[in-house]
C-alpha positions as CSV (number, residue, x, y, z in Angstrom):
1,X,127.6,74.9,118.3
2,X,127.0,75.7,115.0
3,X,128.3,78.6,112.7
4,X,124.7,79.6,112.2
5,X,124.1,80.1,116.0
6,X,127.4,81.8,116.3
7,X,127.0,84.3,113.5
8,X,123.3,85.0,114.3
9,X,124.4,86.1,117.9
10,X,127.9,88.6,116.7
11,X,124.6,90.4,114.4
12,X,123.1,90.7,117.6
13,X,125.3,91.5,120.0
14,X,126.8,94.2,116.9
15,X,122.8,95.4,116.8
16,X,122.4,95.4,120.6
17,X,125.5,97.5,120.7
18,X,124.3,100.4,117.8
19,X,120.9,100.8,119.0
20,X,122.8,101.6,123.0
21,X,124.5,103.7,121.0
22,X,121.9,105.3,119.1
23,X,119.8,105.8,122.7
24,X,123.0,107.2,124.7
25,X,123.1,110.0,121.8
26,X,120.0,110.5,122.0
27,X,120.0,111.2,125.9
28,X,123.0,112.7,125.7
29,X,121.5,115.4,122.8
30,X,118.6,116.1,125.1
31,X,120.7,116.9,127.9
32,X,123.0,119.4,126.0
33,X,121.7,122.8,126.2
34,X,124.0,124.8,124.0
35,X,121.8,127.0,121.4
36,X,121.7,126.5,118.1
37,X,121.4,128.7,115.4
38,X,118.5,131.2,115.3
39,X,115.5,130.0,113.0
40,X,116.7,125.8,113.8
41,X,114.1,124.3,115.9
42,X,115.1,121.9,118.8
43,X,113.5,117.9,118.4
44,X,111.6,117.2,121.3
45,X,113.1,114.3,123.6
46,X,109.9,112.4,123.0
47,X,109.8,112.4,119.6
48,X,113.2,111.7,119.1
49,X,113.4,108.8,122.0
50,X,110.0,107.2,120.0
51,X,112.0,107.2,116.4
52,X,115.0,105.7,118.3
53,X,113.1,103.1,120.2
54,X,110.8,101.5,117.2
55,X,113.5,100.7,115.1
56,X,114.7,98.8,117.8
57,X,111.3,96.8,118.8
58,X,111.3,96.3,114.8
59,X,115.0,95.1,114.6
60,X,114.0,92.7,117.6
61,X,111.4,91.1,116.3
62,X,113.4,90.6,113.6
63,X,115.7,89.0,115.5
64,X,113.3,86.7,117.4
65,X,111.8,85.2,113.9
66,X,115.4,84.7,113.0
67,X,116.2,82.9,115.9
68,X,113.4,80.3,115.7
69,X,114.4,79.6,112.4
70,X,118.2,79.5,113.0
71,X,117.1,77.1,115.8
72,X,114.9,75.1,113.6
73,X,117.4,74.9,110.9
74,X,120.8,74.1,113.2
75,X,118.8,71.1,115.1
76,X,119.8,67.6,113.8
77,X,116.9,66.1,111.2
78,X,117.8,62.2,111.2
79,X,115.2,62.1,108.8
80,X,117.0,64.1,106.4
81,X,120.2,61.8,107.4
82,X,117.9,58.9,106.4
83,X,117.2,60.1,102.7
84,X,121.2,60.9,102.1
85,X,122.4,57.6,103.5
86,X,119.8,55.7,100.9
């Protein structure tokens, strides 16, 4: 396996692991009912669950163009092995 593959996955397993994150405070927020200050307004639970969930479609599409091209790039290319051994 090569280094490529193996860094590309620890970014996304390290990505996969913040946006749980980000979506577990964000339940967990909605959940709490303790009152705020007088004047603050609450966030509803759908707006904030959309502006946690498109950053994560965005991050994986990201992460699938990334892929293909890691993949493309870590494949041997005995072409390319040709040309250096002339």
């Amino acid at each position: 396996m090569r280094a490529t593959v193996i860094v590309f996955a620890l970014c996304a397993v390290a990505c996969a692991v913040a946006h749980v994150a980000i979506l577990r405070s964000v339940v967990r927020t909605a959940s709490d009912r303790t009152p705020l200050e007088p004047g603050v307004p609450r966030p509803s639970f759908a707006v904030e669950l959309v502006w946690a969930v498109l950053p994560m479609l965005a991050l994986a599409l990201v992460l699938t163009a990334t892929w293909t091209k890691v993949r493309r790039d870590s494949a041997p290319q005995p072409e390319a092995i040709l040309e250096v051994a002339r």
